[in-house]
Structures are given as C-alpha cells and as structure tokens.
C-alpha positions in Angstrom: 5.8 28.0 -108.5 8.1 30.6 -110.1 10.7 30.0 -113.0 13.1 30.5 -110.3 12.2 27.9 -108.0 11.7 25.3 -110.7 15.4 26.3 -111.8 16.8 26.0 -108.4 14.9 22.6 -108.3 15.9 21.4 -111.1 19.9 21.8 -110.8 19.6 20.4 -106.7 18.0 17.5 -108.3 20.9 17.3 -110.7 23.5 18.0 -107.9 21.8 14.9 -105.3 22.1 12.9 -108.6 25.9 13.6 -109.6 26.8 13.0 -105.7 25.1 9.4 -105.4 26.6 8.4 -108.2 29.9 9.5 -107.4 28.9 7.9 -103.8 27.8 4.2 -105.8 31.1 5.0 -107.9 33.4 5.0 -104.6 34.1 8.6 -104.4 32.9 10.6 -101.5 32.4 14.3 -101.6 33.1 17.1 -99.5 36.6 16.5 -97.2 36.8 12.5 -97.9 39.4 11.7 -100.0 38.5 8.6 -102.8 40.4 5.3 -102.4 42.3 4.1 -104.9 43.3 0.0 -105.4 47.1 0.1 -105.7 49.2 -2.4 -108.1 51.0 -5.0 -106.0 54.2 -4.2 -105.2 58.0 -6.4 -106.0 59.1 -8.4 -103.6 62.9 -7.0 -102.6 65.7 -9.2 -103.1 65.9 -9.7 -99.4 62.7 -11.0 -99.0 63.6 -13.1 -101.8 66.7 -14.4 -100.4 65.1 -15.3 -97.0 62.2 -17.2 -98.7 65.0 -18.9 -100.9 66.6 -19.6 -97.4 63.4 -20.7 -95.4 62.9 -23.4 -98.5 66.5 -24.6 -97.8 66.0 -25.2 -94.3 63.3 -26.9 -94.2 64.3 -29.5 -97.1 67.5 -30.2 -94.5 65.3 -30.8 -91.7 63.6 -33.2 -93.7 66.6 -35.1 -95.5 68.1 -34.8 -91.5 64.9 -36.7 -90.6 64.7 -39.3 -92.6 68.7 -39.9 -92.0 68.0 -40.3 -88.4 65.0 -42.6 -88.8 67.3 -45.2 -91.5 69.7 -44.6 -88.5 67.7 -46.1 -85.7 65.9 -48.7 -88.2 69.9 -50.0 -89.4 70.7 -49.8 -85.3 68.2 -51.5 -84.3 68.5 -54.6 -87.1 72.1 -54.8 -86.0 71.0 -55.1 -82.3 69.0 -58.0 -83.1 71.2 -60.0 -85.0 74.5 -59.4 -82.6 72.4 -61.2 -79.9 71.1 -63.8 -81.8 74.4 -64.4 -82.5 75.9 -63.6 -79.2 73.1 -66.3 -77.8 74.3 -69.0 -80.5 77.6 -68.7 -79.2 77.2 -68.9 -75.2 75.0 -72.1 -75.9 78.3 -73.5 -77.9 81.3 -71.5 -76.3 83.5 -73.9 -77.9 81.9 -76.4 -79.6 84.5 -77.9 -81.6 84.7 -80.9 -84.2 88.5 -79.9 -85.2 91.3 -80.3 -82.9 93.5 -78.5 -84.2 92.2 -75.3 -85.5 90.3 -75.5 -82.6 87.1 -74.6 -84.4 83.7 -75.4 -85.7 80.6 -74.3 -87.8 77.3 -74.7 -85.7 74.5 -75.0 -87.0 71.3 -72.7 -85.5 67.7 -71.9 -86.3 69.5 -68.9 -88.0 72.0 -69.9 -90.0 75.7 -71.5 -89.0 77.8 -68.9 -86.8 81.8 -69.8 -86.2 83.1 -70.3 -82.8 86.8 -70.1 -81.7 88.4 -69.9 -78.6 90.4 -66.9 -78.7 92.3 -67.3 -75.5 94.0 -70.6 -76.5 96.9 -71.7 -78.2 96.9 -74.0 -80.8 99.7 -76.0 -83.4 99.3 -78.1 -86.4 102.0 -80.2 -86.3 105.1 -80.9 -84.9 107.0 -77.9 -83.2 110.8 -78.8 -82.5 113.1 -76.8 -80.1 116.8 -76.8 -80.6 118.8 -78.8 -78.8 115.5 -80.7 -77.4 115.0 -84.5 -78.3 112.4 -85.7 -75.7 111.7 -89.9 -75.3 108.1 -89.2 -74.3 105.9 -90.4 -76.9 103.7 -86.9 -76.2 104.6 -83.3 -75.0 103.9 -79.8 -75.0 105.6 -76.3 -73.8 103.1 -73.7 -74.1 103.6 -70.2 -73.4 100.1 -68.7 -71.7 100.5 -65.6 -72.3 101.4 -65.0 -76.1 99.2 -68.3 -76.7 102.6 -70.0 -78.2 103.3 -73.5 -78.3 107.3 -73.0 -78.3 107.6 -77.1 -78.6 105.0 -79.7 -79.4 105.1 -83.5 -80.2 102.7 -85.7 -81.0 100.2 -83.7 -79.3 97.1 -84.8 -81.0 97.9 -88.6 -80.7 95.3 -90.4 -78.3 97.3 -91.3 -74.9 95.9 -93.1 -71.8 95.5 -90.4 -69.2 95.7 -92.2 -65.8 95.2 -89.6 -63.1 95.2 -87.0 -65.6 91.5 -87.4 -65.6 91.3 -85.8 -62.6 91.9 -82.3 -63.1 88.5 -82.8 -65.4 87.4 -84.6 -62.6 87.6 -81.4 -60.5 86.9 -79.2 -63.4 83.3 -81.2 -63.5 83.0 -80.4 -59.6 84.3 -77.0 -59.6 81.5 -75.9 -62.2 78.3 -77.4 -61.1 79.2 -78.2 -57.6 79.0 -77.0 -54.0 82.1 -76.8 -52.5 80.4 -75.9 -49.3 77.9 -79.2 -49.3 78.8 -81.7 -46.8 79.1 -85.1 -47.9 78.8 -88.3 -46.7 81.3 -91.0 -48.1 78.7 -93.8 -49.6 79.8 -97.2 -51.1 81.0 -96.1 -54.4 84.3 -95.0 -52.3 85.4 -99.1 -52.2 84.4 -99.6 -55.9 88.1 -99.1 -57.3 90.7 -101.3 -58.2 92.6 -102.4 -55.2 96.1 -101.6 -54.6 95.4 -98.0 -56.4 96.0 -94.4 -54.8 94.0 -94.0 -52.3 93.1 -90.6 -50.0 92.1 -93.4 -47.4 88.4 -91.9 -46.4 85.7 -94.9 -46.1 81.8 -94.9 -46.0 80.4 -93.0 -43.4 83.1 -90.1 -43.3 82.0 -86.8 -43.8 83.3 -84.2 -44.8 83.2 -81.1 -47.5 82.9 -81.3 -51.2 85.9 -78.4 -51.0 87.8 -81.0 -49.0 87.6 -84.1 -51.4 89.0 -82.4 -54.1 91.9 -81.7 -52.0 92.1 -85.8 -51.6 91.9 -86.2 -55.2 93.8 -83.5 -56.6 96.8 -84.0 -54.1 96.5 -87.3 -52.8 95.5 -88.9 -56.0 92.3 -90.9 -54.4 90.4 -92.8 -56.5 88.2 -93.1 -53.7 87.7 -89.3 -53.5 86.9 -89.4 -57.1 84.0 -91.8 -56.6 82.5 -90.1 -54.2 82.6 -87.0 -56.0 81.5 -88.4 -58.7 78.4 -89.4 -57.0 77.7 -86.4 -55.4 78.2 -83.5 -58.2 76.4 -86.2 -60.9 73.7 -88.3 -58.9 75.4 -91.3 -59.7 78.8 -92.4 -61.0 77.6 -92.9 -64.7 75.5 -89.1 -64.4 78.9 -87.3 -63.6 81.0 -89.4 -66.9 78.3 -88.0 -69.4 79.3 -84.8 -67.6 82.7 -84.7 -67.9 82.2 -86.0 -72.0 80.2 -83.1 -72.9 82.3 -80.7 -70.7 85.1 -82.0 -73.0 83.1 -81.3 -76.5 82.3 -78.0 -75.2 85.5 -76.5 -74.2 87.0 -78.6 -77.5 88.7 -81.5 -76.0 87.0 -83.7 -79.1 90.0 -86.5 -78.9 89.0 -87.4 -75.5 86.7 -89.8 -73.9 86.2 -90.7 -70.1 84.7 -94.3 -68.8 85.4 -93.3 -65.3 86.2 -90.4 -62.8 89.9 -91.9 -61.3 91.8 -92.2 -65.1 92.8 -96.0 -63.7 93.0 -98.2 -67.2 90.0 -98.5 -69.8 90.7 -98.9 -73.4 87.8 -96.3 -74.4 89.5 -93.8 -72.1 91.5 -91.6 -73.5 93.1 -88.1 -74.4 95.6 -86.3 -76.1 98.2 -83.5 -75.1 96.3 -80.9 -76.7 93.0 -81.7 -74.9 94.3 -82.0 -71.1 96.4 -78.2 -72.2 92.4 -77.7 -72.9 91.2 -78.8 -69.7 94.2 -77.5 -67.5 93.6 -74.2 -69.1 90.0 -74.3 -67.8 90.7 -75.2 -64.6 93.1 -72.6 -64.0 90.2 -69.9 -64.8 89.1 -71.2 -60.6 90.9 -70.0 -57.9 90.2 -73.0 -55.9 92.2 -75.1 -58.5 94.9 -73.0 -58.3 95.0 -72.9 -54.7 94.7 -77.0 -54.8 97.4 -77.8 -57.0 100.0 -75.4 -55.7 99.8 -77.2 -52.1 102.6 -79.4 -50.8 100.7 -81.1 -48.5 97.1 -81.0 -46.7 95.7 -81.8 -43.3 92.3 -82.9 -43.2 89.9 -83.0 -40.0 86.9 -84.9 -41.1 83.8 -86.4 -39.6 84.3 -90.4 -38.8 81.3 -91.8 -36.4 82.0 -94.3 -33.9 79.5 -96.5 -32.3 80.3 -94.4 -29.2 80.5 -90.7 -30.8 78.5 -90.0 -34.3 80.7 -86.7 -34.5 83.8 -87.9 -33.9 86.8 -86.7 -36.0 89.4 -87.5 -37.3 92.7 -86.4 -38.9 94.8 -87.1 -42.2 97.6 -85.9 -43.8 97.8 -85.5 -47.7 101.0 -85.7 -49.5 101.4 -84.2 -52.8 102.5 -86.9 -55.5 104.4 -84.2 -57.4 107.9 -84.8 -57.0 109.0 -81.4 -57.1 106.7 -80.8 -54.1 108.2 -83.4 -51.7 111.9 -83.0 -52.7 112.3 -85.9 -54.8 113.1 -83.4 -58.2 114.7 -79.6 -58.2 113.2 -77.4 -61.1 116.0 -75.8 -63.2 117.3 -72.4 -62.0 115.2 -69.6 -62.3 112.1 -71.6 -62.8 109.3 -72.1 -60.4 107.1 -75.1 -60.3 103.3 -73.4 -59.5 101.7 -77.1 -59.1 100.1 -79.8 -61.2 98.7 -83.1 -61.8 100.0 -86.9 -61.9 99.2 -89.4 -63.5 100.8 -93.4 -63.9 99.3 -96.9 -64.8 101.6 -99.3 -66.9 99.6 -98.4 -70.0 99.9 -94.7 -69.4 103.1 -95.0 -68.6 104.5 -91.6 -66.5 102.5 -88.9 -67.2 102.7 -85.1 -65.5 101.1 -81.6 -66.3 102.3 -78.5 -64.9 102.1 -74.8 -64.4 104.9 -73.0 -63.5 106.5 -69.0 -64.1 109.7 -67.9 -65.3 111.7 -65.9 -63.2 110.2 -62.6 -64.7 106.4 -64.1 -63.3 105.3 -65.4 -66.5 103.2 -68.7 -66.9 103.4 -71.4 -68.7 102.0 -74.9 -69.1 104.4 -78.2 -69.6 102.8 -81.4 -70.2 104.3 -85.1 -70.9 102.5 -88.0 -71.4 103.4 -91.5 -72.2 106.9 -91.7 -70.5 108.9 -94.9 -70.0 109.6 -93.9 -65.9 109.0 -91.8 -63.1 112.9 -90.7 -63.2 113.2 -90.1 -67.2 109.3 -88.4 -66.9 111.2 -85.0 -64.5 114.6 -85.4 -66.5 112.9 -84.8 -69.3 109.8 -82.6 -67.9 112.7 -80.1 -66.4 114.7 -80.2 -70.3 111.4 -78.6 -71.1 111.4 -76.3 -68.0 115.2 -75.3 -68.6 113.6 -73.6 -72.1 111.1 -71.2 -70.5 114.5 -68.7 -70.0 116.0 -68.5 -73.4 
C-alpha cells in the first residue's frame, strides 16, 4: 500500500469517526437539520385567567352541591315531623280539658303537641249586650261567621239539657251510622218514662235509620232515641259511652250523658258552651240541616199485621219549635233556620237555634234553664232582635 492510500485511509477513518459521534451526539449530517430541546414557554394571561376561572367554577358546583344535599336532608326532617304531628292531632282533633280556651296539651310518644279548634268561638266570662237583661239562668248569641260571642251568660254553668241531648243523639248517628239501614223497632222503644214525647212507632215497625232521626229530631221521641240508640251502638249503654267520648273529643268537657232522650238524671248534664259545641258539629251534615229546618214530616213505615207482614202505615210529625207551627213570630228581618227543644221541670225551657240575618248570615242563639215556654221565645227573640244592629 502506497503513502497515498494509507493517507486517504486514514482521514475516512477520521471522517466515519467524527460523523458517529456527531450521530450518538444527536446531530445528523448531510440535509438533516439537529433538534434542539426548547425552554418551556409562559403561560399567557389568558390562559391564566381561564384556569383561574375553571377553579372558580368548579368550587361553586361543589358549594351548590352540598347546599342542595343540606336542602333535601332539612326537607325531608321537616316532612317527618309535620306528619307525626299532623297524625297526633287527627287522633285528638279536639281533645280538650279547658272549657273555655277551648284547648289542651296531649301527650304523645313524641312529645306534647297543642290542639285548638280554630273554627269556634269561644268567651271567658260574661259578655253583656246593651239594653239586654235576660231571666234565663243560661244563654248565648254567637255570631258563626266572625266566631263572636256578641252576648254570653253563664255559659259554662252545668244545666240539665232535657231534649237538648238529642242533637248529640243524632250527631252520634249521623257519624257512625247508616242512614240507609232499615231497622226494626225492638223493645228498648217502651223503656222510657211514660207520659214523655213520643214519635208513637212501637216494636215491630220498620223503617230507616234516616227516618228515625226525623222522629227524634222533630217529634222529640224518646222512643226514636232508644231505638237509635240500639242500633248505631249495639245496645243502649254502647251508644252513651259513644256520645261521652264524642263530647271529650269535639271539647264538650262539662257534659255528661246517662241516656239518649235528655229526660231527667242528675249525672246528666251540659252547659251552653258545650251544646254551641255540639250544634256546631252537627251543622257540618247536611242531613241535620235538612232535619231541623222541617216544619213537619210524613212518615210511611213498615207496621206488620197478622194478615200482611208489609203493611204500612202513615204518621205525621209535628215540629215542637214554636216558630215552626205559628205559636211565636221571629223579629223582623230575622229568619228562624231550625233547632232543637228541650223541657223537663228540672231543665226548665230550653231551645237552641240557627237562624240568618236578613243579609244571609248565621248565627246560633241558645237559652237554657228558663222559667216557661212563653218567657223562653220572649226572651229567645230579645236575643234574635240583636243579630241586626
């Protein structure tokens, strides 16, 4: 080998040596251009902003979260507790130990919760009128729909109701009764105190519950009242533990019954403020209105014969309330709706009444305790003769 050619060798050894360690370096020879690592670059103040931003949002969504979930967790604790209340109070609608506040704390599993009927009027005390002096040991005017007693006396004394009872009597029957069920007069019809108002049906007759308390609300009967009794309760005694407890509950707490009729027992009793109670009650039926505003009834009934076991028979029904059968006139402008009745010697006159102004406004009049029939509608229309002014 020449000089030369270990020359030329030598400096292609020397070139393939420069060019793979330019290669194991990262650079390339020839066209190829050599990459070079770049510094990172500042984020803009745009990008900035919108990361700022993004950060923002997505803390709201969580606060907005966690809001909603305290929102449902608070609803759903209030939800429970306003129906275990709500249920505390249907069980005890009016439950109540104080006459007249007309209120009471019951006690319940969860607590006490306070119970008031908010629909009814009540006084404390004595309410005069001007230029009204009344001889009735008890009365009331109440005004229905501003809940106003505009007079009151005595109305939380305990009075002998007579046939007074009876509008509980139907209240009882009108509840948890069938006016539709046919009944058959039983025994129980005789078991009353002879010589007392009477609807004249006897055992055997039949005829609807619907139609009994037409005979006992209008007529008076005693001997409707037994049978209904028997009926609605089972037994006689069954329907007087009804009528006590439906007195406790709707807050009647002065009054006690022995008997469906109201004819003379020293353990029953009432006050004014408890029959408003009752009356009130009733009038929430439309069958008790419809009852006490009749004037007179005709009643075709069921009476077997030996010969025919459906025969019929027919009786007339007068209503008691004077101002129903002419024997009293209502001041002017006042119209008498209907009522109850009520006299036994210890009762003395007694009368209950609903009846509008002239604009169509209701109210309720009561009297108990009154020396006669003829002073009891003197002095019931000197309450009437108020509603105007």
């Amino acid at each position: 080998m020449s000089r030369n050619d270990r020359n030329t060798g030598t400096r292609n050894q020397g070139n393939r040596t420069r060019s793979a360690s330019g290669r194991e370096a990262g650079g390339y020879s020839g066209s190829r251009r050599t990459a070079q690592t770049r510094p990172p670059r500042e984020k803009s103040r745009g990008a900035l902003r919108l990361e700022r931003e993004m950060k923002r949002r997505k803390a709201l969504h969580r606060f907005a979260a966690l809001f909603i979930c305290l929102i449902i967790a608070s609803g759903a604790a209030a939800y429970i507790f306003f129906f275990q209340t709500k249920d505390i109070a249907l069980l005890n609608p009016y439950d109540k130990s104080d006459p007249v506040l007309g209120m009471k704390k019951m006690s319940s599993l969860n607590g006490t919760a306070v119970s008031f009927a908010a629909d009814l009027s009540v006084a404390t005390s004595d309410i005069p009128m001007e230029g009204l002096e009344l001889e009735a040991k008890s009365a009331a005017l109440i005004d229905v729909n501003n809940k106003d007693f505009m007079y009151a006396k005595s109305i939380h004394e305990k009075r002998y109701p007579a046939s007074i009872t009876k509008i509980m009597t139907t209240l009882v029957a009108l509840k948890y009764g069938n006016l539709d069920d046919m009944v058959t007069v039983g025994e129980e019809a005789k078991d009353i105190e002879y010589g007392s108002s009477v609807c004249e049906i006897q055992p055997g007759d039949q005829l609807s519950l619907k139609m009994l308390l037409y005979g006992l609300m209008i007529n008076s009967g005693n001997d409707a009242a037994m049978t209904i009794a028997r009926h609605v309760g089972g037994s006689v005694e069954g329907f007087i533990d009804m009528m006590n407890q439906e007195a406790q509950e709707i807050g009647a707490t002065n009054t006690h019954f022995t008997n469906a009729h109201g004819l003379q027992d020293e353990d029953h009793y009432t006050t004014v403020y408890d029959v408003y109670l009752m009356f009130n009650e009733a009038l929430k039926y439309d069958t008790f209105r419809d009852i006490i505003s009749m004037h007179s009834y005709e009643a075709n009934f069921t009476r077997p014969t030996d010969e025919d076991a459906n025969a019929q028979t027919m009786i007339t029904w007068e209503s008691t309330n004077h101002y129903f059968i002419n024997e009293a006139t209502a001041p002017s402008d006042v119209t008498v709706f209907g009522g109850k009745t009520g006299t036994t010697d210890e009762a003395g006159a007694c009368l209950c009444l609903y009846s509008k102004d002239k604009y169509g406004n209701p109210y309720i009049s009561i009297i108990l305790k009154e020396d006669s029939k003829d002073q009891l509608y003197n002095e019931m229309n000197e309450l009437l003769s108020k509603i105007n002014k």
